[in-house]
N, C-alpha and C positions, 0 to 999 in steps of 0.2 A: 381386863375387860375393856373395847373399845365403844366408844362413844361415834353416834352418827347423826347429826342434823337430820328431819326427817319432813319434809314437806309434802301436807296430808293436806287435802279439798276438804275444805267445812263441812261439806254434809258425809262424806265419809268418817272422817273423826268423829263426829256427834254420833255416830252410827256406833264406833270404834266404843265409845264410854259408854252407851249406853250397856251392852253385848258384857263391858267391862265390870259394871259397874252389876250386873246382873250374875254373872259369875263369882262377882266378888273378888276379884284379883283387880292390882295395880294395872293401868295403862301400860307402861315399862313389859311388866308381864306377859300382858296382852299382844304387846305387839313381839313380843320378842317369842311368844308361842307359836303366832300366825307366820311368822319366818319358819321355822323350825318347822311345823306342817307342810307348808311350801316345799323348801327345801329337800325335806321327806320327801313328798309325792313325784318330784322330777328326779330325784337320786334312782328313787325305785322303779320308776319308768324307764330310766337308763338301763339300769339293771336288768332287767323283762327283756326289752330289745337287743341288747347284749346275748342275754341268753338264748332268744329267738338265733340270731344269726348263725348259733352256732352249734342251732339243732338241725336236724334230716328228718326229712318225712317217712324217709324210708325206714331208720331207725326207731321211730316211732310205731310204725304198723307193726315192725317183728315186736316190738316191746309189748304192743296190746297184742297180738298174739298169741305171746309168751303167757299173759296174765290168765290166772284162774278166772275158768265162765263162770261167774256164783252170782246170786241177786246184789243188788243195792243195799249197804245198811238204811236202817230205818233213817231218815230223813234227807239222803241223797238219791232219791231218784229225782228223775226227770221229772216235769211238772208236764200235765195232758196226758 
């Protein structure tokens, strides 16, 4: 486990413990959650655009083409 000096603006930290202290988990915790969501959200983003690049529109249209015309299951339609 590495340790990291972390220099946090007062009114964020207060923010930090309160959030903490409302979840009931340690600071330690807290902050080491809110990395790990971070981190998540830009890996997956990555990923997305990754995949984006190395899709075709073209291959897309034959692909819904391809697909059975049948309704929407119940709670995926379109909204309007």
């Amino acid at each position: 486990m590495a340790n990291y000096a972390l220099r946090v603006p007062e009114s964020l930290f207060e923010y930090a413990r309160q959030v903490a202290e409302e979840e009931k988990v340690s600071m330690n915790q807290f902050f080491v959650t809110a990395i790990a969501e971070k981190v998540s959200a830009l890996k997956t983003e990555s990923y997305f655009r990754e995949r984006m690049a190395r899709g075709e529109a073209v291959g897309f249209d034959d692909w819904l083409r391809a697909s059975p015309d049948e309704l929407p299951q119940p709670g995926d339609e379109l909204p309007g």
